[in-house]
N, C-alpha and C positions, 0 to 999 in steps of 0.2 A: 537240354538241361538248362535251368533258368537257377543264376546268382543275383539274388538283392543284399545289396549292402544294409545293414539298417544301423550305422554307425560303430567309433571305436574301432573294438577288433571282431566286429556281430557280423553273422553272414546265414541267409537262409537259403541252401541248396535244393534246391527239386526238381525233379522230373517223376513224372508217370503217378502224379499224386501225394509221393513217398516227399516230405519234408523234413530239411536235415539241418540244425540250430545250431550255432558254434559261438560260443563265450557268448553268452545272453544279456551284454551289460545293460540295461533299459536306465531302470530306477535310477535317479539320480544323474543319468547323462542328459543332456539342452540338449546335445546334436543329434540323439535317437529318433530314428522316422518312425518308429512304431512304438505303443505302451505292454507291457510285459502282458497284459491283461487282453491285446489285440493280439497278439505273436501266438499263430500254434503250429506243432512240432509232432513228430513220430519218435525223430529221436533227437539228443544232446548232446554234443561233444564238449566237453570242458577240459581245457588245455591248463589249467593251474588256479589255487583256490582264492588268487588275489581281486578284492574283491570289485576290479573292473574288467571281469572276467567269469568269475564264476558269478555274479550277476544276480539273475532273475531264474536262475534253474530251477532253483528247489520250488516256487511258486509254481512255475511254467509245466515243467514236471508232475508235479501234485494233480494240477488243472486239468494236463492233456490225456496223463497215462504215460507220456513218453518213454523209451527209454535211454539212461545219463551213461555216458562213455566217460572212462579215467581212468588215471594207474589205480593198483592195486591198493596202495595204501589210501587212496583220496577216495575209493569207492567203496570199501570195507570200514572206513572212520565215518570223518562226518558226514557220510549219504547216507551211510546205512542205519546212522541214526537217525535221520529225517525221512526214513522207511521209502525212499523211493525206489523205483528199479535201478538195476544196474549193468552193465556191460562191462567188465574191467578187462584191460590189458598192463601191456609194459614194452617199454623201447624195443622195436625192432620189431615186435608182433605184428603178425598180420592176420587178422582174420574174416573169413567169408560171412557177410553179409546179406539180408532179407533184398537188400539195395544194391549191393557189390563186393565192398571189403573197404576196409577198416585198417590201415599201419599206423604203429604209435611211432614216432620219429624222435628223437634229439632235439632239445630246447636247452640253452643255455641262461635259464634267469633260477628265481628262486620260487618254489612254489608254494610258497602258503601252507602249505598243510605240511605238520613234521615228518621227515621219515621218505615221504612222497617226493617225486621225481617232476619237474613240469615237461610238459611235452610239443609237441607239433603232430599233424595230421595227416596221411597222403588217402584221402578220400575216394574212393571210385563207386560213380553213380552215372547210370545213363550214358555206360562207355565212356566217361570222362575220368579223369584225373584231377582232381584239387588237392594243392597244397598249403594246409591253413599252419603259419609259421610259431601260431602259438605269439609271446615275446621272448624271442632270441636275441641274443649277439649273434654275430658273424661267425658262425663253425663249418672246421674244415668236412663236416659229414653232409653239407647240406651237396657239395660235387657228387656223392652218389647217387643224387635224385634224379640227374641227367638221362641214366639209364631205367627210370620210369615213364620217360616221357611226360610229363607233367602238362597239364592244356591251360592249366590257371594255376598262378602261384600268387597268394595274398600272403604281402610282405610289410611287417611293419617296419614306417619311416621315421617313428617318432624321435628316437635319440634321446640322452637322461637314461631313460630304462631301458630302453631297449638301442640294437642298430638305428642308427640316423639313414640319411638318404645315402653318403658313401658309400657305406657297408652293404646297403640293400643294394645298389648298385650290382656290386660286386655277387652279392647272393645270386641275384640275378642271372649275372654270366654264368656261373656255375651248374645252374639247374636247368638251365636253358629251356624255359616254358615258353608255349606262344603264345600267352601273356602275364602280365601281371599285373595284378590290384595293389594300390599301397593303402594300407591302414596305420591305425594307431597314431595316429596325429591331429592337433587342432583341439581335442577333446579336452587337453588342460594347457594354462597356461609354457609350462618347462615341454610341453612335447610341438610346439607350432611348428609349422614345417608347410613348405609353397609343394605340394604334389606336382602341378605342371613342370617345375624345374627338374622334380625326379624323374619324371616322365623326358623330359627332353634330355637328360643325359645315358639313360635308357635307350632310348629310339635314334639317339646321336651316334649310338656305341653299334647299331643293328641287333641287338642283343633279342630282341621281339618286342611285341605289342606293349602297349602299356593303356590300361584303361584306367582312367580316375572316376571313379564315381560319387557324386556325392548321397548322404544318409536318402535311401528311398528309391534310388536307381541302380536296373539291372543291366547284367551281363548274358546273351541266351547263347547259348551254345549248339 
């Protein structure tokens, strides 16, 4: 199973052909390795409709066929206006997948869309476990994750809006992946953040691996 970063909080998951698009922010991001118009997808998972996050979907969407994951309200409103497909869930769901499965998780920010809930990911593709954090604070539900075994946790370091490197820190220990990716940083000025220092307080702690990668570069599993 191969993870490319392609900036922000963007990550495209594959194995076996099957490619899996998470918060599509392209347009408008410098630090994007790929154009919304090079990126293609099977399916989308949008974690909340802000929009360096919900992105480039409804294009990418449109383009590929794909099909878009999100809570109920965000999938039933403005998607279904923009006539694309859909997959909806809601917190704590899990459901069986063409790929694997599908949990909608606990996110502590605001989502953009009224009514709607923002979320986080627990991904299973190719026998793996990914955990895409959405942008969270620090909640005490992410210690459940522990007992999913999680193989990759992308965790945002930004801070402002989200968890800074502290709190990821701490996430970290909780969920006990063997490894993790930090995102959500660097992308604007209020979110800079050194990854290598999060990374060494990480790996100072034993807590597991820490891979930084920058826009363009993979994780294989």
């Amino acid at each position: 199973m191969r993870i490319e970063y392609l900036g922000h909080a963007c990550f495209l998951l594959e194995h076996a052909g099957v490619k899996l698009l998470i918060d599509p922010f392209m347009t408008g991001n410098q630090l994007a390795s790929k154009t919304a118009e090079e990126v293609e997808a099977d399916y989308i998972f949008v974690t909340h409709g802000h929009g360096d996050h919900l992105g480039d979907t409804y294009a990418i969407a449109k383009r590929t066929g794909a099909t878009v994951y999100a809570v109920v309200e965000f999938a039933e409103g403005p998607m279904a206006k923009e006539g694309i497909k859909t997959a909806m869930g809601n917190i704590g769901g899990r459901q069986k997948t063409p790929f694997g499965s599908v949990k909608f998780f606990p996110a502590a920010h605001g989502s953009g869309v009224p009514g709607a809930l923002a979320c986080g990911y627990v991904l299973e593709i190719g026998g793996k476990k990914v955990y895409h954090a959405g942008d969270t604070g620090l909640i005490a539900e992410m210690g459940f994750l522990a007992d999913e075994k999680i193989d990759v946790a992308l965790l945002p370091i930004g801070d402002f809006f989200t968890m800074g490197p502290e709190d990821a820190v701490k996430a970290a220990e909780m969920i006990a992946p063997e490894y993790v990716i930090p995102m959500h940083y660097n992308t604007f000025p209020v979110i800079k953040q050194d990854p290598e220092e999060f990374k060494k307080a990480v790996e100072e702690k034993g807590i597991c691996k820490v891979k930084v990668l920058n826009p363009g570069q993979t994780l294989e599993l």
